[in-house]
C-alpha positions in Angstrom: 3.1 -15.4 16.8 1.5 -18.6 15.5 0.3 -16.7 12.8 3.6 -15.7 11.3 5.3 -18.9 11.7 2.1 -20.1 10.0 2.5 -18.0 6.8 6.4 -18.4 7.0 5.8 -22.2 6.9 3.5 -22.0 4.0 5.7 -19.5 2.1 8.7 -21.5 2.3 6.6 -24.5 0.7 5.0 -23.2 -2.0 8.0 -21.8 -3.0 10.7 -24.7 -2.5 8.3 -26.2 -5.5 8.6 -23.2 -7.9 11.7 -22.8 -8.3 15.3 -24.7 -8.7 16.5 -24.4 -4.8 19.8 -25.2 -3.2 18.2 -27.9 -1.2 17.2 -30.1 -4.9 19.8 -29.2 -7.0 23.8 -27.8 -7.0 23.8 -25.4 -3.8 24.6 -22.4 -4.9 26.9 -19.8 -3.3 25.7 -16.4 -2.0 27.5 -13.1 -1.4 25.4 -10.8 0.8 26.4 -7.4 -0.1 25.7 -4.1 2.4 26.7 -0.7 1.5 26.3 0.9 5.0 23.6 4.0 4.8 22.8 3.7 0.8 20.1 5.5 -0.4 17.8 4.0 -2.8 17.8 6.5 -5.5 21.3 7.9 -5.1 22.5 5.0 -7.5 23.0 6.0 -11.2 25.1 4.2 -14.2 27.3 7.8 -13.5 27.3 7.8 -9.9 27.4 3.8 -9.3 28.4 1.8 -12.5 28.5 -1.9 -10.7 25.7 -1.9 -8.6 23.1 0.2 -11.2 24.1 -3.3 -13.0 22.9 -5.7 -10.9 19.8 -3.3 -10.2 19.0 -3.3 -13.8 20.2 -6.4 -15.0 19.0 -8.7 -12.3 15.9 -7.8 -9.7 15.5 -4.1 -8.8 13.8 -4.0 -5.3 12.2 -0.6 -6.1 10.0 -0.8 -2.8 12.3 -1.5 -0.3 12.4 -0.7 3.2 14.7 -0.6 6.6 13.0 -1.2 9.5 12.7 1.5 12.1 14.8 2.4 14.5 16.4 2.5 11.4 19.9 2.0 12.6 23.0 -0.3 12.0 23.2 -2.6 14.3 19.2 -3.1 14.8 18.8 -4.0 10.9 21.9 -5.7 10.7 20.2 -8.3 13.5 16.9 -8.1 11.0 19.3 -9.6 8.5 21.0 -11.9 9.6 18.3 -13.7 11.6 14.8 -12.6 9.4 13.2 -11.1 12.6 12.2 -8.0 13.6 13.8 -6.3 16.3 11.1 -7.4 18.9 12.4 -10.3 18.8 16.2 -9.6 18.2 16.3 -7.0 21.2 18.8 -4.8 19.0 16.5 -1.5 18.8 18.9 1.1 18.4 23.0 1.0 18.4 22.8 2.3 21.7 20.6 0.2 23.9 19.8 -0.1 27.9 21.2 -3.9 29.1 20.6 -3.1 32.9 23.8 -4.7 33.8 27.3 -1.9 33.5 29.2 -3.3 30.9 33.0 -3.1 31.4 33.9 -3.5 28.1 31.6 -0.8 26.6 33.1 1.9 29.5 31.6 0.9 32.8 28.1 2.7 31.3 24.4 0.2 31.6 24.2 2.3 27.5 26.6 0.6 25.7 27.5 1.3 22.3 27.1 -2.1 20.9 29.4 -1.6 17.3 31.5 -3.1 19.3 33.3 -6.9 18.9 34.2 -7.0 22.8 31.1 -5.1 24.0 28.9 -7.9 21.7 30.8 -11.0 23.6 30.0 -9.1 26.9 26.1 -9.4 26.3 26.4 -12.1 25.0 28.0 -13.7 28.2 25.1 -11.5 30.0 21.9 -12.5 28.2 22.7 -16.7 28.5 25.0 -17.0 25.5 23.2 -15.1 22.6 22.0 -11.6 23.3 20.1 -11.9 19.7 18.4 -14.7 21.2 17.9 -16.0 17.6 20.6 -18.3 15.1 21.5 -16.3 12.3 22.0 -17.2 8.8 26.0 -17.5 8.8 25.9 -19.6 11.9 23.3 -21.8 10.3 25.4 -22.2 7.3 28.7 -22.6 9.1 26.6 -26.0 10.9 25.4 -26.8 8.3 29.4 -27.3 6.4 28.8 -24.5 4.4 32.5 -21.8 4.1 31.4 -18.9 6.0 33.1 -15.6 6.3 32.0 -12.0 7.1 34.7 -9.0 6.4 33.9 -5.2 7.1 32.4 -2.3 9.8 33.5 -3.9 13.2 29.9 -4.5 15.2 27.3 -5.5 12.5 30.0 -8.3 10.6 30.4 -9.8 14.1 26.9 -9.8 14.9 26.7 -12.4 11.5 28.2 -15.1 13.9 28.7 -14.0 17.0 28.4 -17.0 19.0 30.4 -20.2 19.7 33.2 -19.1 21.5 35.6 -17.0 18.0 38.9 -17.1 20.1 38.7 -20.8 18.8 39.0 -19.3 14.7 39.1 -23.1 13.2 35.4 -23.8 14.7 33.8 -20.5 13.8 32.8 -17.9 10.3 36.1 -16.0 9.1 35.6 -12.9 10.7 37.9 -9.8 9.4 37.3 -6.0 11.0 38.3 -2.9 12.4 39.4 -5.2 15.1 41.2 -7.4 13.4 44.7 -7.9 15.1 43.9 -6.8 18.2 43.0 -8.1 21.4 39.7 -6.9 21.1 39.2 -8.5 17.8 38.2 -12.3 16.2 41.0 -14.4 16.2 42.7 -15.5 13.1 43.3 -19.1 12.3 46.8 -20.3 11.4 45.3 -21.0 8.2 43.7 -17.8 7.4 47.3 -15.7 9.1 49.4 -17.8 6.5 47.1 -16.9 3.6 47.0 -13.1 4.4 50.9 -13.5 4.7 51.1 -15.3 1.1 48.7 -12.5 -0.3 50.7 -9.9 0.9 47.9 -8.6 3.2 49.0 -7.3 7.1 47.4 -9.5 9.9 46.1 -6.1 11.3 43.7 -4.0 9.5 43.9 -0.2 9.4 42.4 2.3 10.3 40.1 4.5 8.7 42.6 7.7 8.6 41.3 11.1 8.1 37.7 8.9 6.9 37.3 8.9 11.1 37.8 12.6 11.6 34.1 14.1 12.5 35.8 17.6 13.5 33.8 19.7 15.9 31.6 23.2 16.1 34.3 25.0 14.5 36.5 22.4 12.3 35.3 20.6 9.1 35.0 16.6 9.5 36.3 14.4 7.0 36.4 15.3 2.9 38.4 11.4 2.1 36.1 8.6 1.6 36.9 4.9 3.7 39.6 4.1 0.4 42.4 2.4 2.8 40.7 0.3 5.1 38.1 -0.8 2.4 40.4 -1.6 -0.1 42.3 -4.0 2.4 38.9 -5.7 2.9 38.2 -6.4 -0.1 41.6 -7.5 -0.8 41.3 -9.9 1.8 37.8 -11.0 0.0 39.3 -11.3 -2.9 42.7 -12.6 -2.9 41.9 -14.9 0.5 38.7 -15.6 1.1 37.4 -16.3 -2.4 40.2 -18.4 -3.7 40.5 -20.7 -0.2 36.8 -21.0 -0.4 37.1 -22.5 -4.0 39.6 -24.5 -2.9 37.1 -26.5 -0.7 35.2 -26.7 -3.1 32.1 -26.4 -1.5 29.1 -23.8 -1.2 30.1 -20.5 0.6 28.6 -17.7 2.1 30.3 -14.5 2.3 29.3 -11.1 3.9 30.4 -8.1 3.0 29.8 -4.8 4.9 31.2 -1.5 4.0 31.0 1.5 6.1 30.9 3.7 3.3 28.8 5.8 1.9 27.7 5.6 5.9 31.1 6.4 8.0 31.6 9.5 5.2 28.0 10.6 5.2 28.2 11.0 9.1 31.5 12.7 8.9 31.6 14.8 5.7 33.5 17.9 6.0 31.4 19.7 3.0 28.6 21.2 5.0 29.7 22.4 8.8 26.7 23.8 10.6 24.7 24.7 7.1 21.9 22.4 5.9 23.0 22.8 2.0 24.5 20.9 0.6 24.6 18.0 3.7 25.1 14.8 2.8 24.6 15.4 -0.9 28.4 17.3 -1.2 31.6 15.8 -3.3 32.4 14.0 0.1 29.3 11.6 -0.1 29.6 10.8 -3.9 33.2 9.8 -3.1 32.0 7.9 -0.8 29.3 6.1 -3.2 31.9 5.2 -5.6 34.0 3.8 -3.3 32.3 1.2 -2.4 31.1 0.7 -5.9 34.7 0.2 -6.7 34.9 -2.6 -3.9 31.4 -4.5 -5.3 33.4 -4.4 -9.0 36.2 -6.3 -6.9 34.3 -8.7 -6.0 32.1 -9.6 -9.0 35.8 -9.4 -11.4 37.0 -11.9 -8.9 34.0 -14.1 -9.0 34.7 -14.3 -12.8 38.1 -14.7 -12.7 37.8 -17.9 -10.5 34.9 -19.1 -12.0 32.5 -19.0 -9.3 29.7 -16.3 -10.9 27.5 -18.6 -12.7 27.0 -20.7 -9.4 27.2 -17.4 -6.8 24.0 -15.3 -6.1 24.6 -11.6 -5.0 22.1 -9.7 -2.7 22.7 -5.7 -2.0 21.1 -4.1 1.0 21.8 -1.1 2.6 21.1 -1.4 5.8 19.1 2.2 6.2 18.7 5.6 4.1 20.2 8.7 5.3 19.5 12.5 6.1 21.0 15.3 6.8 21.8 16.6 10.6 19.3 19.9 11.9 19.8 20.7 15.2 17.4 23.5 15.4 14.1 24.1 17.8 12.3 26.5 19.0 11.0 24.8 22.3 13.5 23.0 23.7 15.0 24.4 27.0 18.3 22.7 26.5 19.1 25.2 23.4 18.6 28.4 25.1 21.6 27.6 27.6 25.1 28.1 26.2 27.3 25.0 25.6 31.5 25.4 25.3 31.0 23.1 21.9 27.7 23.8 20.6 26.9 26.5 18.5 24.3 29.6 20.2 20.7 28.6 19.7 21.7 24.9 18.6 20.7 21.2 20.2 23.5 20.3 22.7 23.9 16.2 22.5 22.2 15.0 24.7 19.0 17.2 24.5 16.5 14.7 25.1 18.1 13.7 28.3 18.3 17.4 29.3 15.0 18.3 28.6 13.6 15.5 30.4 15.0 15.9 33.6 13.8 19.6 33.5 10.3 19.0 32.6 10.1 16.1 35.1 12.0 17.7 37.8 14.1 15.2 37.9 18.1 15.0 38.5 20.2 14.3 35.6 23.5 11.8 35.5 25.8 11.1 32.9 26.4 6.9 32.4 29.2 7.8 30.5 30.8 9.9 33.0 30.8 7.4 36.2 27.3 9.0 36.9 28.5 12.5 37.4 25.9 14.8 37.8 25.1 16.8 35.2 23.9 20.4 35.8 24.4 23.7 34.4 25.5 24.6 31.3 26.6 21.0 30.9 25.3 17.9 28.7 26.3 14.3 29.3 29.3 13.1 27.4 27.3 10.9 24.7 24.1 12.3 25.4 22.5 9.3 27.1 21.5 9.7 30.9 19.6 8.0 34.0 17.3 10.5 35.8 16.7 9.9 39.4 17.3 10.9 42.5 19.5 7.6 42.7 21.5 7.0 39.6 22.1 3.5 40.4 18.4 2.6 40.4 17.0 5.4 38.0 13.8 6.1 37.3 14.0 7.0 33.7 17.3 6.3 31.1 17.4 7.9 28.0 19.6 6.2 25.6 20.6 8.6 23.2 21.4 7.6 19.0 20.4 9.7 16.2 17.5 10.4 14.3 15.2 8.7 17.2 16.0 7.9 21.6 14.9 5.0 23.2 13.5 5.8 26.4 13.2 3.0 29.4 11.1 3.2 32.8 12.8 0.5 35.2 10.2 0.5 37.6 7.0 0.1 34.8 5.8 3.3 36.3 3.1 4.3 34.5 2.7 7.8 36.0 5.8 8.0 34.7 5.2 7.1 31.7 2.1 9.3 31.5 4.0 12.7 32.1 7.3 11.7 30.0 4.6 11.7 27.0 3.2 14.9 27.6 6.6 16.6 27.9 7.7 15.2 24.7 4.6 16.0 22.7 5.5 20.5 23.8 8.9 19.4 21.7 8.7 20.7 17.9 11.4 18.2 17.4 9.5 14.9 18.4 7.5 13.5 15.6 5.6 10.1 16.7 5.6 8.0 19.9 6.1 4.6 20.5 4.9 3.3 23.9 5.2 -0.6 25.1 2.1 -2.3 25.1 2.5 -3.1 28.6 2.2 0.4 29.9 -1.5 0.8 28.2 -2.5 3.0 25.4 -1.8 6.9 25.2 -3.8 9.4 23.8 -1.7 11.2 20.1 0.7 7.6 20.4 1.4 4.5 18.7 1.9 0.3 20.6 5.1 -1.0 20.3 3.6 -3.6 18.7 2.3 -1.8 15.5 6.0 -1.4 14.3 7.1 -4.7 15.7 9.1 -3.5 18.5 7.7 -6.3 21.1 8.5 -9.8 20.8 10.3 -12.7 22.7 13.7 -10.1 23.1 16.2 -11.3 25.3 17.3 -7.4 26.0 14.8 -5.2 27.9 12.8 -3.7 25.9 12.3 0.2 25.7 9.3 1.7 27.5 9.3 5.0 24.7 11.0 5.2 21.2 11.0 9.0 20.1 11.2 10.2 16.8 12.6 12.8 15.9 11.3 15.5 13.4 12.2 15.7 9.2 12.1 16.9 6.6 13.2 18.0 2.5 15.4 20.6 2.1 15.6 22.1 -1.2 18.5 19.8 -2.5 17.6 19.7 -6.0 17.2 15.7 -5.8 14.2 13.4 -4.5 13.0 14.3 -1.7 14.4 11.2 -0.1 17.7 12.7 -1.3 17.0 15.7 0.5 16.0 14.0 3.8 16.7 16.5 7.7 16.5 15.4 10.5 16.7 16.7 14.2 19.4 14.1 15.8 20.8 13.7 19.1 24.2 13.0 18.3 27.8 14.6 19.0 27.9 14.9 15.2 27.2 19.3 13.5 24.1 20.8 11.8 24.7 19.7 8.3 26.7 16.4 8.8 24.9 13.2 8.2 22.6 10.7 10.7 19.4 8.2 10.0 17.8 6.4 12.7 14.3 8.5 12.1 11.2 7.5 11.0 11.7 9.4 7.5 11.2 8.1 4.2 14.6 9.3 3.5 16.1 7.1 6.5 13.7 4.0 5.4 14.1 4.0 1.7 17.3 1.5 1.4 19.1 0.8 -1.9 18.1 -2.9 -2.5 18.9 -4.8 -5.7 19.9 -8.6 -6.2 21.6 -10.7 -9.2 22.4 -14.3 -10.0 21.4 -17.9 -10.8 18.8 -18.1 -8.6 17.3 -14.4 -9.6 14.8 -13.3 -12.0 16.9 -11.3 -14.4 15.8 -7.3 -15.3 13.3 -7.5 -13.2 11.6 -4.3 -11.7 9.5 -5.3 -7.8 6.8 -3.0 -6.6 6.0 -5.8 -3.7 7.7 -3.4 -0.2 10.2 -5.9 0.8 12.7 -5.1 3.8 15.6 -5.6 5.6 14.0 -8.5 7.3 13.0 -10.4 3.9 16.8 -10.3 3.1 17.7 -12.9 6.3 14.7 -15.3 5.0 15.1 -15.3 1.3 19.0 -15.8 2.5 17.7 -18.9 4.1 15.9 -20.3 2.6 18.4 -19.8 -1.1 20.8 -21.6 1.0 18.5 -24.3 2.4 18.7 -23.4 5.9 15.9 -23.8 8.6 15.8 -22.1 12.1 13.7 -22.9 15.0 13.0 -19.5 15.5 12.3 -18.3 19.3 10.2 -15.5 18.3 7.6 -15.1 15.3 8.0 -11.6 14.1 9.7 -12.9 10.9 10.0 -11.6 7.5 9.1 -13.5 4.1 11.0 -14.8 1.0 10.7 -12.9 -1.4 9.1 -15.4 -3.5 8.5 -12.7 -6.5 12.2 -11.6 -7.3 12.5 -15.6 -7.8 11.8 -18.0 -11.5 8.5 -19.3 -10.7 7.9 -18.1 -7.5 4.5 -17.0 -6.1 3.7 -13.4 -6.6 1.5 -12.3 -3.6 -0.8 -9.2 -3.8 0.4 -6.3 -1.9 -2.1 -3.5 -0.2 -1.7 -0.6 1.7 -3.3 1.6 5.4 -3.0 4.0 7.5 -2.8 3.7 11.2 -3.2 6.3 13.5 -3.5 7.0 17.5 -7.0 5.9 18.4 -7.2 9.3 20.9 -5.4 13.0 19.8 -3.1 14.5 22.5 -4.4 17.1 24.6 -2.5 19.6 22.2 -3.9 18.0 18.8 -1.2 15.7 17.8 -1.8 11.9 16.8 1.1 8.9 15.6 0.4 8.3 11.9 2.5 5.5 10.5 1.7 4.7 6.5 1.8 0.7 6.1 1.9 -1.6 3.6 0.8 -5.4 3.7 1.9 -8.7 2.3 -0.4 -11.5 3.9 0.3 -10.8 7.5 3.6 -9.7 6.6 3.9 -5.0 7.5 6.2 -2.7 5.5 6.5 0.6 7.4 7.1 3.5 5.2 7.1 6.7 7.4 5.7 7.2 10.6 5.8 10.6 13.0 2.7 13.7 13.1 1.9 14.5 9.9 3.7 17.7 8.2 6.7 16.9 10.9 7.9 13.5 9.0 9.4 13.4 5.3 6.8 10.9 3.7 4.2 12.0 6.3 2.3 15.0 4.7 -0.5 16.9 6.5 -2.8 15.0 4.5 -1.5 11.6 5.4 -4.7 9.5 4.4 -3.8 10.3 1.0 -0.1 10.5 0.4 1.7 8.2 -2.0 4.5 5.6 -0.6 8.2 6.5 -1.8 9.3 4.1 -4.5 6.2 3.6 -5.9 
């Protein structure tokens, strides 16, 4: 730990002399800009007219990366605090809490994209489940206009602190929620600006956007066009102008769900791999929130706040397409009512667990019904045990990778929930807490920064799952598969793997305080984003943890360009059936950039030859 806040220190100096800062000159503003589940390469002058701008007119983050589990709510913590998720304790968007929370369903798995759900671990874990400040919070103290409008869960998680039923004390806060009891309250101020603008005091809803359909219906084919247009209204013809009005720096976040809610939804692909997530739905999807970044940046001009406001993009992961195929798994050679013959049931992990460790299965989700049969648990997570109350094992069920927890530390356990999951073709790469000792064919926690001072407990097993490329016609990022444990159908979208495709973020930034056309090959990642935020913007934390990102120093005028180099890191012992973690790395100072990570020919980026395979981006 002393080691990072060392080079954090040092990097923050040299580089408050290189360049013209907000702490010695004007402050500047700063929009942070996050296109939910962007790919890097997906963006095209055709496909994506405003942001291919600011890629190519100011810095293009070419080697960019999102840090594994690479989901929402984990990397939208990495952002707005600059630390990893071992220190965060946000390591999927499902997590264990070991308490039930009421809010998120009487289940100890919440789903935490959840305004009410994130005040109720908040309560539980001492006031701030994060367990570090983030930027917006910083800023607000500091007397900076704060505001954060889009996907309810990760804009909350911004400023999520500091009691927001009292709206005159805390960051604008505008979301899926907004107007309703489980949402951030408005102040008088901001409820008679909406009025004057036109703009309801409720948002809506996402419409057909939030139809996934089923087995045997087609999910959405309309991209997230009503609700995100009334955000960025509200950004626009609110939130902008009142924060010139003030006349004092701002920062504003801005999270669309799309290309993200579409991508997982799409309609254009039901149970077939082709096209996936690369259909008419997705590129609808792309443009939309292209349309809403144009918003913002004509705004900017029109009230004269561009030359003074710096714009960062950053999707918060990649994407792939769903596969819910395997030729091992028990749990898809039993017949499901709403799963497809020969097909993953949600839930599989769980499932397949309890089988191979003979242990019984319960359903969190379901009051802890048991679940036997030719049933699965409702959103796939479970608690094996003979007790479900004090289980044994909990399976917390999200995507493109499961977190897996042992309450007890057993590591017996721990031992024979390893060699179960390495007889799975779908498993690519394990991640086991340093605490329970080192396992032949796995990976620490602490390699992929996973263990740090978290406030949440911290998972005992991550599990990722296997990709990769179908035959697209497009990068192979573009053409990322993945097996997921999800409710979502063989051809809709998911991330949250360890796949190039689901690590390989669209990143790009553009203003005063930016180099201008300038192409990066430094990796940089989502945890960069919440220091080089800082420190534009003058801000200083006191950090609890020390797995922090860096400034990206290089994308600045003046500012130190470090040397970047690159490794491989593999299991120290192969498991009894030949298979060994690989995870490609790449290093600035002390600072690790994880491209791809999984057994090698099972993970997109992760060839068979893995010693010698080149890093996406590149």
């Amino acid at each position: 730990m002393r080691r990072s806040l060392v080079l954090l220190s040092a990097g923050l100096t040299v580089l408050s002399t290189g360049f013209a800062s907000a702490e010695n000159n004007t402050p500047r503003n700063l929009i942070l800009f996050i296109p939910d589940g962007l790919r890097a390469l997906k963006i095209t002058p055709e496909t994506a007219p405003a942001m291919a701008e600011v890629r190519d007119k100011g810095v293009n983050f070419k080697n960019s990366h999102s840090l594994f589990p690479t989901f929402t709510m984990a990397n939208g913590s990495a952002m707005s605090t600059g630390h990893y998720l071992g220190d965060t304790g946000v390591f999927s968007n499902t997590i264990w809490t070991n308490y039930t929370s009421v809010p998120a369903g009487d289940t100890v798995v919440p789903f935490i994209e959840n305004d009410a759900v994130l005040g109720d671990i908040d309560e539980h874990f001492k006031g701030d489940y994060l367990n570090e400040e983030t930027v917006l919070k910083m800023a607000r103290d500091k007397g900076l206009s704060t505001a954060a409008i889009g996907k309810v869960g990760p804009t909350y998680q911004w400023d999520h602190t500091d009691h927001p039923e009292k709206p005159g004390k805390h960051s604008i806060v505008i979301d899926d929620s907004t107007g309703s009891k489980a949402g951030v309250a408005l102040s008088d101020e901001m409820k008679d600006a909406l009025t004057k603008a036109g703009l309801a005091l409720t948002a809506p809803s996402r419409g057909d956007n939030g139809k996934a359909g089923d087995a045997k219906t087609p999910g959405t084919t309309t991209a997230n066009v009503v609700q995100q247009a009334y955000f960025a209204d509200v950004a626009t013809k609110v939130v902008l102008p009142m924060f010139k009005a003030r006349n004092k720096p701002f920062v504003l976040v801005f999270w669309s769900r799309d290309p993200d809610g579409t991508q997982h939804n799409q309609g254009d692909s039901l149970n077939q791999i082709l096209p996936g997530i690369n259909g008419p739905s997705t590129m609808a999807s792309i443009k939309n929130v292209d349309n809403n970044l144009a918003q913002l940046r004509k705004a900017l001009d029109e009230l004269g706040l561009a030359a003074n406001t710096n714009i960062m993009i950053q999707a918060d992961h990649g994407f792939s397409t769903i596969s819910k195929e395997s030729k091992t798994s028990p749990s898809a050679k039993v017949s499901y009512d709403d799963t497809p013959k020969d097909f993953l049931p949600m839930g599989f992990l769980a499932i397949d667990l309890a089988k191979a460790l003979d242990l019984p299965l319960f359903d969190p989700n379901d009051k802890n019904a048991a679940v036997t049969g030719n049933a699965h648990p409702k959103a796939g997570n479970g608690v094996l045990g003979k007790d479900p109350t004090k289980p044994d094992l909990v399976v917390a069920t999200n995507g493109g990778s499961d977190l897996i927890y042992l309450p007890n530390k057993d590591k017996t356990l721990a031992a024979k929930t390893i060699k179960a999951l390495m007889e799975q073709d779908y498993v690519s790469g394990l991640f086991v807490d340093d605490q329970l000792g080192r396992f032949p064919g796995t990976l620490p926690l602490s390699s992929i920064n996973l263990r740090g001072k978290a406030a949440t407990p911290t998972p005992a097993i991550v599990v990722n799952f296997r990709s990769y490329a179908s035959e697209c016609g497009e990068a192979p990022t573009n053409c990322s598969v993945q097996v997921a444990d999800t409710v979502l159908r063989q051809g809709q979208g998911m991330h949250g793997s360890f796949s190039r495709g689901d690590t390989y973020n669209f990143m790009a930034a553009i203003g005063p305080d930016f180099k201008a056309g300038f192409v990066d090959e430094l990796p940089v990642s989502n945890a960069d984003v919440g220091m080089t935020a800082a420190q534009l913007l003058g801000l200083r934390s006191s950090g609890n943890g020390g797995l922090v990102g860096r400034v990206m120093s290089e994308a600045l005028p003046n500012g130190v360009v470090p040397k970047a180099f690159k490794a491989v890191e593999k299991s120290k012992k192969k498991s009894e059936n030949g298979l060994e973690t690989v995870l490609n790395v790449q290093r600035v100072g002390s600072q690790r950039y994880f491209d791809a990570a999984g057994f090698p020919g099972r993970t997109l980026g992760l060839e068979p030859d893995a010693g010698k395979q080149k890093t996406a981006g590149k």
